[in-house]
Biopython code that builds the backbone (N, CA, C, O; Angstrom):
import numpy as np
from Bio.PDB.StructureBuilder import StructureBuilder

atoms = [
    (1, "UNK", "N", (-79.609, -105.367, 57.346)),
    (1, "UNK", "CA", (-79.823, -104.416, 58.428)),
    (1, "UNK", "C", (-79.423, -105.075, 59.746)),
    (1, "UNK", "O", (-79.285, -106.293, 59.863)),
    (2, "UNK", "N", (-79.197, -103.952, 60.993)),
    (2, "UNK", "CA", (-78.689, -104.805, 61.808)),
    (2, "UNK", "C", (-79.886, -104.925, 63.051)),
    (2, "UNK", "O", (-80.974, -104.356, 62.959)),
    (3, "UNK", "N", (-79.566, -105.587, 63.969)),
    (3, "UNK", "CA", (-80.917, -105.532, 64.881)),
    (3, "UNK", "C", (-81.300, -104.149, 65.667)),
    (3, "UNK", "O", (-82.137, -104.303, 66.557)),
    (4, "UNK", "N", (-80.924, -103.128, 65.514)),
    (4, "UNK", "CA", (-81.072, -101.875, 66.168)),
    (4, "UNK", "C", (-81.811, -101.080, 64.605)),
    (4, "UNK", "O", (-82.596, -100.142, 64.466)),
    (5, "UNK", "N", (-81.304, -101.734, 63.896)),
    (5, "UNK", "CA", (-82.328, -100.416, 62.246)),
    (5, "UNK", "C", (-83.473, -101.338, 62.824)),
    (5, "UNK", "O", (-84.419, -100.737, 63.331)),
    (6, "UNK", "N", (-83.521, -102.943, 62.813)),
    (6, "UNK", "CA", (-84.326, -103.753, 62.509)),
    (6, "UNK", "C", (-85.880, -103.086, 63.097)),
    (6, "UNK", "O", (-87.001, -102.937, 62.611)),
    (7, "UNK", "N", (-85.051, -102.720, 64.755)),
    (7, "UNK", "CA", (-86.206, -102.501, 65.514)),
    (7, "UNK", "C", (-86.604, -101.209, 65.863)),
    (7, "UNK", "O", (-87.105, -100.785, 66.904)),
    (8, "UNK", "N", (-86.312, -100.680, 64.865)),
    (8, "UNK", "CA", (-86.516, -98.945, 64.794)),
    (8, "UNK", "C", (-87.091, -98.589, 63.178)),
    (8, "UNK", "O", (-86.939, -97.612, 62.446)),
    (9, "UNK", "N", (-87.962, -100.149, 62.998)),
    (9, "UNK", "CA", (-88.296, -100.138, 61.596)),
    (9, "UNK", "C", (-90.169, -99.296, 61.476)),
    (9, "UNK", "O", (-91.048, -99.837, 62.146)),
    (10, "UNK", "N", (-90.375, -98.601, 60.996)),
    (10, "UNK", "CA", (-91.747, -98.536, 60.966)),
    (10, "UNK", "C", (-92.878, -99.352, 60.476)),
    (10, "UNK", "O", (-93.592, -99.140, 59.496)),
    (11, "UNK", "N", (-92.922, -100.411, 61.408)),
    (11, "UNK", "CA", (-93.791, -101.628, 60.346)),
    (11, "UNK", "C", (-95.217, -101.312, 60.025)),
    (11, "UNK", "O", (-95.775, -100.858, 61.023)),
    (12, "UNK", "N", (-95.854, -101.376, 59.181)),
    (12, "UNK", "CA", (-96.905, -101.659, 58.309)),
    (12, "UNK", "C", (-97.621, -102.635, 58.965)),
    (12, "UNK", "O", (-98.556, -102.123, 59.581)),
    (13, "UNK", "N", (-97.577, -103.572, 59.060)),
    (13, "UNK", "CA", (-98.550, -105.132, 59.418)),
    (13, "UNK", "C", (-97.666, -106.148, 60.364)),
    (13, "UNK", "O", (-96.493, -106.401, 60.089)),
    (14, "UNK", "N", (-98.208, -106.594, 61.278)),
    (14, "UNK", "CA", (-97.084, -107.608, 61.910)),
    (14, "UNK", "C", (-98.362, -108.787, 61.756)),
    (14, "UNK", "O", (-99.567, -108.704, 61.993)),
    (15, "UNK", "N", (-97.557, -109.839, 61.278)),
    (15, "UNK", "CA", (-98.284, -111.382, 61.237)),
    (15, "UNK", "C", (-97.985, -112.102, 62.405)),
    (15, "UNK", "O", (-96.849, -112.577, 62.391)),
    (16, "UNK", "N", (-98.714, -112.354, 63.511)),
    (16, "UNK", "CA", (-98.177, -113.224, 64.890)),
    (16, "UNK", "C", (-98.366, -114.547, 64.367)),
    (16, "UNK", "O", (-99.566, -114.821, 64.335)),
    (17, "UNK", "N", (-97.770, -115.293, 64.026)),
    (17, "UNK", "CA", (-97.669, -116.790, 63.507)),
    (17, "UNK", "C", (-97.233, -117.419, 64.832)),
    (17, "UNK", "O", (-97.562, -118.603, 64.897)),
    (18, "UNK", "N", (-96.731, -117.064, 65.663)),
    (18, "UNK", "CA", (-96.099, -117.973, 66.936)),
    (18, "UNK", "C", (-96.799, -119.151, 67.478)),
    (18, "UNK", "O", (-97.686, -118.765, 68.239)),
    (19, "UNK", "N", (-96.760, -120.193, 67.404)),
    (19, "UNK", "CA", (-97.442, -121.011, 67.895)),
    (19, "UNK", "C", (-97.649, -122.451, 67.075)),
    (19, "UNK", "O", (-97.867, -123.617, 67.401)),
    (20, "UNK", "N", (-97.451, -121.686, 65.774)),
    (20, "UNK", "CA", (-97.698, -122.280, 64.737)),
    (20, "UNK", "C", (-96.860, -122.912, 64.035)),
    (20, "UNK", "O", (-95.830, -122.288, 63.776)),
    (21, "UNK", "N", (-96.990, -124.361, 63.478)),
    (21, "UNK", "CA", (-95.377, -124.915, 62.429)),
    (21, "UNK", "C", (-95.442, -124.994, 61.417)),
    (21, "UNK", "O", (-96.623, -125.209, 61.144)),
    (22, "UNK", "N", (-94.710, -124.946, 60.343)),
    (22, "UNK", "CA", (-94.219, -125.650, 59.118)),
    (22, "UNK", "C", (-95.329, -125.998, 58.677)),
    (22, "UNK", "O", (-95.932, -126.746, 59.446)),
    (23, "UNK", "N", (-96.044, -125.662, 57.383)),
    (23, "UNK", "CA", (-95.743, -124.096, 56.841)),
    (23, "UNK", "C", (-96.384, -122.858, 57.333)),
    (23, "UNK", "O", (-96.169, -121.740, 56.865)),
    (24, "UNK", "N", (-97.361, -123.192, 58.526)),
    (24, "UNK", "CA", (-98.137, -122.375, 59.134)),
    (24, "UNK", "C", (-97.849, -120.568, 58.753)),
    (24, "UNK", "O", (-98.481, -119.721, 58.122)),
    (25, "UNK", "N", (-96.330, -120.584, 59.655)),
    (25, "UNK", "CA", (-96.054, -119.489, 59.559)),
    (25, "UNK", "C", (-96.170, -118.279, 57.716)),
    (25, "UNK", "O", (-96.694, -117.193, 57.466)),
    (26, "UNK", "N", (-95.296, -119.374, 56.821)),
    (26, "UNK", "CA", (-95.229, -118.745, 55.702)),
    (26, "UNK", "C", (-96.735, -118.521, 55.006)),
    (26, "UNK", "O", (-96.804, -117.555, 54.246)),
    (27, "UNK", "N", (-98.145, -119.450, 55.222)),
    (27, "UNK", "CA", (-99.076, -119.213, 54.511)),
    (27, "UNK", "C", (-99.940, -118.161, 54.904)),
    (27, "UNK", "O", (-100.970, -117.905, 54.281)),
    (28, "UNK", "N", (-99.530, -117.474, 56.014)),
    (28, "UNK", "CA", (-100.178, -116.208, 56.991)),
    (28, "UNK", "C", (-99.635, -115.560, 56.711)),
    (28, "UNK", "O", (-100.253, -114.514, 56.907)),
    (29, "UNK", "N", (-98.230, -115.239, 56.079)),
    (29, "UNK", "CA", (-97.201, -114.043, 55.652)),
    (29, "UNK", "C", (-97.928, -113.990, 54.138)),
    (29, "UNK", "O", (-98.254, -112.851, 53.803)),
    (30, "UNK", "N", (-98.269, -115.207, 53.042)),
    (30, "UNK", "CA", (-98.340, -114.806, 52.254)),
    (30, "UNK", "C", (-99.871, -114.624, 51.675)),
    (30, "UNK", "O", (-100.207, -114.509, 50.497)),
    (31, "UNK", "N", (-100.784, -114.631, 52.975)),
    (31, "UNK", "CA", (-102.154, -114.233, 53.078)),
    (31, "UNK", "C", (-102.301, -112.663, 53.125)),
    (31, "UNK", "O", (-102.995, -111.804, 52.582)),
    (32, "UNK", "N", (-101.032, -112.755, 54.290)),
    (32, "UNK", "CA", (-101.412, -110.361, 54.606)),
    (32, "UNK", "C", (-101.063, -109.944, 53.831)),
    (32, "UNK", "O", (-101.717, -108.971, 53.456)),
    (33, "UNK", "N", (-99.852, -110.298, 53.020)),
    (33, "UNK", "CA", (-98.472, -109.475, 52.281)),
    (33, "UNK", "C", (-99.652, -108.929, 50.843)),
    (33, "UNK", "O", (-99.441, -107.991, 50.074)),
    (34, "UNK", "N", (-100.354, -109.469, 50.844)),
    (34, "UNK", "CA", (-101.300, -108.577, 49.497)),
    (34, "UNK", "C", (-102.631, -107.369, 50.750)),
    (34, "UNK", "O", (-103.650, -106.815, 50.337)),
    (35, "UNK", "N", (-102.236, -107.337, 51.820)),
    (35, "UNK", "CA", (-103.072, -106.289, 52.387)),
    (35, "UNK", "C", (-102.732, -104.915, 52.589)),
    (35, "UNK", "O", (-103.372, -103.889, 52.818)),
    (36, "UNK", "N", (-101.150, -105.305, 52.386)),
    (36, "UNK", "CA", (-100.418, -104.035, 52.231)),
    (36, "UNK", "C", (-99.744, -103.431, 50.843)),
    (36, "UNK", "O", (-99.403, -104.170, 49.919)),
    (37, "UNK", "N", (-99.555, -101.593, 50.814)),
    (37, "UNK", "CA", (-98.633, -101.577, 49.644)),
    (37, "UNK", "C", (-97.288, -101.519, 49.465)),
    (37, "UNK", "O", (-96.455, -101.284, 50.340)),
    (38, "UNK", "N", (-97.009, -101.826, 47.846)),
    (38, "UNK", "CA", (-95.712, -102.088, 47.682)),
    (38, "UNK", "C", (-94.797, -100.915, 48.523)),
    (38, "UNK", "O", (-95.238, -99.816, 48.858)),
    (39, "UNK", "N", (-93.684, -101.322, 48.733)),
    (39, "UNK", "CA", (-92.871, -100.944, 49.558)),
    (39, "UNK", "C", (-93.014, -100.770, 50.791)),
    (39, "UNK", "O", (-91.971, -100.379, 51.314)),
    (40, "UNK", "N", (-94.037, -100.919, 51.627)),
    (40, "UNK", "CA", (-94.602, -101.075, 53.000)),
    (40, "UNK", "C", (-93.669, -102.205, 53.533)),
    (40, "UNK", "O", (-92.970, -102.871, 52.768)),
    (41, "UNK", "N", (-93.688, -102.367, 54.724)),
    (41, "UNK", "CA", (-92.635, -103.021, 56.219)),
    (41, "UNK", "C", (-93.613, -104.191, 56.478)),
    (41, "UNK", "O", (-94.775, -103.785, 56.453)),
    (42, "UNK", "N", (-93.501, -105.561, 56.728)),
    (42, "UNK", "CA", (-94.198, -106.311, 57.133)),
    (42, "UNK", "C", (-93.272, -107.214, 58.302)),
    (42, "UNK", "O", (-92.091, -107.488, 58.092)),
    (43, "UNK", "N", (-94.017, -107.636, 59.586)),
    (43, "UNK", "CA", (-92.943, -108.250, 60.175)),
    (43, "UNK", "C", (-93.654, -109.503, 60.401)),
    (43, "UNK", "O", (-94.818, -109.432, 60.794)),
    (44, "UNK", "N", (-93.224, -110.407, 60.247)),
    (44, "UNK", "CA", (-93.649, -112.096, 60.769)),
    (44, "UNK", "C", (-92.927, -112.657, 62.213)),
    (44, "UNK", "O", (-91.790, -113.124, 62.282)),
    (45, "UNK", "N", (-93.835, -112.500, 63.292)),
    (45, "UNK", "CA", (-93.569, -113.156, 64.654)),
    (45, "UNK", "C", (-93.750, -115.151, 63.973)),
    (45, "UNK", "O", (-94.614, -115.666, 63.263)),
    (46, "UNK", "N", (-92.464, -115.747, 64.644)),
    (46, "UNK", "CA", (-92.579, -116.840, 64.720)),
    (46, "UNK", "C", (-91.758, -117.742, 65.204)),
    (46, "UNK", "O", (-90.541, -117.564, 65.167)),
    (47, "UNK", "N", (-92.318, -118.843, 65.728)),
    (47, "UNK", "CA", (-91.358, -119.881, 67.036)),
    (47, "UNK", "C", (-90.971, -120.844, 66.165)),
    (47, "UNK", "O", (-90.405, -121.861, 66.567)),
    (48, "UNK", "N", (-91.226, -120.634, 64.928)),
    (48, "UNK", "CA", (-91.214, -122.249, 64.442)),
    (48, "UNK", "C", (-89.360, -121.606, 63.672)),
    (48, "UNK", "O", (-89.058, -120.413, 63.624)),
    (49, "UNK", "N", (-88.554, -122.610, 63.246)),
    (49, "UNK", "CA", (-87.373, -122.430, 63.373)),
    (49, "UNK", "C", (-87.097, -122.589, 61.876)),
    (49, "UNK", "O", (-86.021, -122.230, 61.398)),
    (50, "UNK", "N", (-88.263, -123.233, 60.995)),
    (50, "UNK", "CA", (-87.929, -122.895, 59.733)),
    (50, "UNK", "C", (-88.132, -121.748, 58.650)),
    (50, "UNK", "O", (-87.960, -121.447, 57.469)),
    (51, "UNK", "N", (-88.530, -121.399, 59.650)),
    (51, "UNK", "CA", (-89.195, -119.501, 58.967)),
    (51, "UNK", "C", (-88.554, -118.868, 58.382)),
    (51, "UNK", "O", (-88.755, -118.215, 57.358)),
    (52, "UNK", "N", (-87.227, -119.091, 59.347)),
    (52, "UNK", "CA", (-86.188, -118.248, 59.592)),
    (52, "UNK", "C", (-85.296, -118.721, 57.447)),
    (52, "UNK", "O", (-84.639, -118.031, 56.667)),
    (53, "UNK", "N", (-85.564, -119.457, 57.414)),
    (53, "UNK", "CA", (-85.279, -119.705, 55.512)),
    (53, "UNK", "C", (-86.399, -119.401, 54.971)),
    (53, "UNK", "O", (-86.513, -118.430, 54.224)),
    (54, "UNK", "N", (-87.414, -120.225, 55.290)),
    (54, "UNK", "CA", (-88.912, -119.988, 54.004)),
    (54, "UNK", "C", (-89.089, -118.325, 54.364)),
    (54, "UNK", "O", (-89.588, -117.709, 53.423)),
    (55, "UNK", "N", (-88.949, -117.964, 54.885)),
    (55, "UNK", "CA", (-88.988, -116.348, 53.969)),
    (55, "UNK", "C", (-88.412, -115.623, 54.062)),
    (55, "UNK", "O", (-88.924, -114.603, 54.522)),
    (56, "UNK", "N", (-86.968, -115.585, 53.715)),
    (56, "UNK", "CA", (-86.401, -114.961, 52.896)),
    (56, "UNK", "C", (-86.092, -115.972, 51.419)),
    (56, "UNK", "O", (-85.635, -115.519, 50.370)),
    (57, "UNK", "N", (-86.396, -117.134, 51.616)),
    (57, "UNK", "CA", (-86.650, -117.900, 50.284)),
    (57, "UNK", "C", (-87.817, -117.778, 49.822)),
    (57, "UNK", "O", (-87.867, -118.292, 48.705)),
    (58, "UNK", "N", (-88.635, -117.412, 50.093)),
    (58, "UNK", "CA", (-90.191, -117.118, 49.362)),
    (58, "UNK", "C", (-89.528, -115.261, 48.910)),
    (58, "UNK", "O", (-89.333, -114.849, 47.766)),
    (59, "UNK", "N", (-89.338, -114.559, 50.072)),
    (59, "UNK", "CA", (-89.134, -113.469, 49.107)),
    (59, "UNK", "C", (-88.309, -112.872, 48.016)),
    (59, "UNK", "O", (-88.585, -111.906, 47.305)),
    (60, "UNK", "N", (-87.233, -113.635, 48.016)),
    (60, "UNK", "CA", (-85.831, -113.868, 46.732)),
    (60, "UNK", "C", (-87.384, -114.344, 45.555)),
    (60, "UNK", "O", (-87.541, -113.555, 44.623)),
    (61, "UNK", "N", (-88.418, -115.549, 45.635)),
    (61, "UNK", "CA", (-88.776, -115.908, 44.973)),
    (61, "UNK", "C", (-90.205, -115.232, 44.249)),
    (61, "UNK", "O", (-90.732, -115.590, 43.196)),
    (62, "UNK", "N", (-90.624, -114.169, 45.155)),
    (62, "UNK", "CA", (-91.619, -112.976, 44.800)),
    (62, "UNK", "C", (-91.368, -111.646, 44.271)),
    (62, "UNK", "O", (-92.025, -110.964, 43.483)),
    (63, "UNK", "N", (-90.178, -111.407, 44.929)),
    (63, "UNK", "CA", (-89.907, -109.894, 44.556)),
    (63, "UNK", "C", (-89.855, -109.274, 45.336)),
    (63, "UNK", "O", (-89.901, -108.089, 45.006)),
    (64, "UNK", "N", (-89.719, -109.576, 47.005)),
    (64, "UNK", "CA", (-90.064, -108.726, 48.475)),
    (64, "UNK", "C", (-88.499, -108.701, 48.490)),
    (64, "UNK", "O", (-87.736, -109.441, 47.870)),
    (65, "UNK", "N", (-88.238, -107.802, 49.237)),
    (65, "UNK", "CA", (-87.155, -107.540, 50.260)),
    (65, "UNK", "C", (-86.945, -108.290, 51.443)),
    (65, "UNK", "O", (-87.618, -107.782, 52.339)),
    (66, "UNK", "N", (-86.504, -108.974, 51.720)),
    (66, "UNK", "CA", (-86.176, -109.919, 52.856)),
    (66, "UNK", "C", (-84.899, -108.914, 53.813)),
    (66, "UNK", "O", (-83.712, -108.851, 53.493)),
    (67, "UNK", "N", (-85.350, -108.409, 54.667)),
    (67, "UNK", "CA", (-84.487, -106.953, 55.679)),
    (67, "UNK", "C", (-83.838, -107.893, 56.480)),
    (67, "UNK", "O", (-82.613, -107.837, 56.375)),
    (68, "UNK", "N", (-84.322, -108.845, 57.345)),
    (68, "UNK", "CA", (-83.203, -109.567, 58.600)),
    (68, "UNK", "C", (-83.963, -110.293, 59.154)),
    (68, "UNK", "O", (-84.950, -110.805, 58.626)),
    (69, "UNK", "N", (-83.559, -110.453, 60.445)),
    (69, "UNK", "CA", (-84.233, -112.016, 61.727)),
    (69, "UNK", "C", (-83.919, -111.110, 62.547)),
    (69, "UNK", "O", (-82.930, -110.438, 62.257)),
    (70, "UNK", "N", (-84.645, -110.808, 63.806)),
    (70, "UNK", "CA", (-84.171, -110.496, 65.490)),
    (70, "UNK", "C", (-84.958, -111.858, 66.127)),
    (70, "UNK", "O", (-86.154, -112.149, 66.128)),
    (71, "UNK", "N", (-83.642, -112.647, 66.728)),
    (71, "UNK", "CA", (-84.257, -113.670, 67.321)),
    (71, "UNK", "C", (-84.561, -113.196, 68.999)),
    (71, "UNK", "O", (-83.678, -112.732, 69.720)),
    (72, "UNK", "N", (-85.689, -113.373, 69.344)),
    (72, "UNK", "CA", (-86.077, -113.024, 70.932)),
    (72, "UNK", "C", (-86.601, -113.734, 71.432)),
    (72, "UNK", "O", (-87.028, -114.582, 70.648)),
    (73, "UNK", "N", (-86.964, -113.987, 72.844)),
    (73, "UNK", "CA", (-86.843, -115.151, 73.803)),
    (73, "UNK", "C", (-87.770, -115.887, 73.253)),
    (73, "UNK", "O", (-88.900, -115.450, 73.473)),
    (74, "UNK", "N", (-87.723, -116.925, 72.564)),
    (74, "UNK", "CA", (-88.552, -118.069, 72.402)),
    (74, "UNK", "C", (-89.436, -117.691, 70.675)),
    (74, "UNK", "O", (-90.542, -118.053, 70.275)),
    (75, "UNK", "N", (-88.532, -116.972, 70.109)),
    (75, "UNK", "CA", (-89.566, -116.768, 68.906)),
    (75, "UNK", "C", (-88.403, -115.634, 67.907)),
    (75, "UNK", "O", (-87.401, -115.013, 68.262)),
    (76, "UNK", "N", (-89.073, -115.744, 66.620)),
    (76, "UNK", "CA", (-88.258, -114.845, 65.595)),
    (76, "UNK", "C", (-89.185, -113.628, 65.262)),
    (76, "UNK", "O", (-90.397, -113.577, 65.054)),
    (77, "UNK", "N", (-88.458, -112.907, 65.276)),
    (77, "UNK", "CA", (-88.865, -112.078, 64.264)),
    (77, "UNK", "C", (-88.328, -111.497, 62.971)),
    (77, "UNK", "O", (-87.251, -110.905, 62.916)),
    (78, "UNK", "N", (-89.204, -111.712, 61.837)),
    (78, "UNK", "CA", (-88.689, -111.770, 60.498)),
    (78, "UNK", "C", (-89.153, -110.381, 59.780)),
    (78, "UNK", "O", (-90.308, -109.993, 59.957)),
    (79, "UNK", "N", (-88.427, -109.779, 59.127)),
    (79, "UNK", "CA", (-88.995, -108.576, 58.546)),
    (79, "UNK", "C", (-88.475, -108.617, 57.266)),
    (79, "UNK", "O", (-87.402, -109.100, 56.907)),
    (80, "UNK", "N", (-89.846, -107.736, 56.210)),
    (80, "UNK", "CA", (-89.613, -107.830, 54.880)),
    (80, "UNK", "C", (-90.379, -106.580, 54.102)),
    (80, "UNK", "O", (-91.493, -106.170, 54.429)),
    (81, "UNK", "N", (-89.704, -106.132, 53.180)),
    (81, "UNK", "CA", (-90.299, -104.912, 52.389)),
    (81, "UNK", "C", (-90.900, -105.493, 51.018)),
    (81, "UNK", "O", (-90.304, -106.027, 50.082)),
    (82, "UNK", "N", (-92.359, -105.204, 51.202)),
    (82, "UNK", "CA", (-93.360, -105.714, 49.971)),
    (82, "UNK", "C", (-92.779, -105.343, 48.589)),
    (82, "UNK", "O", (-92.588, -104.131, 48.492)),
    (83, "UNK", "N", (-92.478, -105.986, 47.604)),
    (83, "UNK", "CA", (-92.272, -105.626, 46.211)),
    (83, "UNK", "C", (-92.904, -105.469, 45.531)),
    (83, "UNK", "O", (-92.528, -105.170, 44.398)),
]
sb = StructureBuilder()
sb.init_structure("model")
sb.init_model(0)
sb.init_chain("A")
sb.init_seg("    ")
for serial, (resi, resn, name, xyz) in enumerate(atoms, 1):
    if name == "N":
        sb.init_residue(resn, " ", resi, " ")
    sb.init_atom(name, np.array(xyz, "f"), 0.0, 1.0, " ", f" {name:<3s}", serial, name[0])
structure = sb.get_structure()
């Protein structure tokens, strides 16, 4: 998807991880991601710069949809569709 679907996505849950490093971010994505249902929008806010792989490599490795990255001033945002 491109960053204009990205952000015209109807999200479900946003995880604010910002602040936080390696693995911070991914163990808060994979704390909510069972609060929502399958096929629901989840987005992960995060500054830390390895995110931007550990999940869409955690979700290739669960069964989620890994949608894209919008990188914005000082932080990512990661979005993914629950499997």
């Amino acid at each position: 998807m491109n960053a204009s679907e990205l952000k015209n996505l109807n999200v479900n849950k946003t995880v604010d991880a910002r602040g936080t490093s390696c693995p911070g971010p991914l163990l808060e994505a994979k704390k909510v991601i069972g609060t929502i249902a399958s096929g629901e929008i989840m987005e992960v806010l995060s500054s830390d710069e390895g995110t931007k792989v550990d999940i869409p490599k955690w979700c290739n490795k669960q069964g989620h949809e890994y949608l894209g990255t919008i990188e914005e001033n000082g932080y990512f945002r990661i979005f993914l569709k629950k499997g």
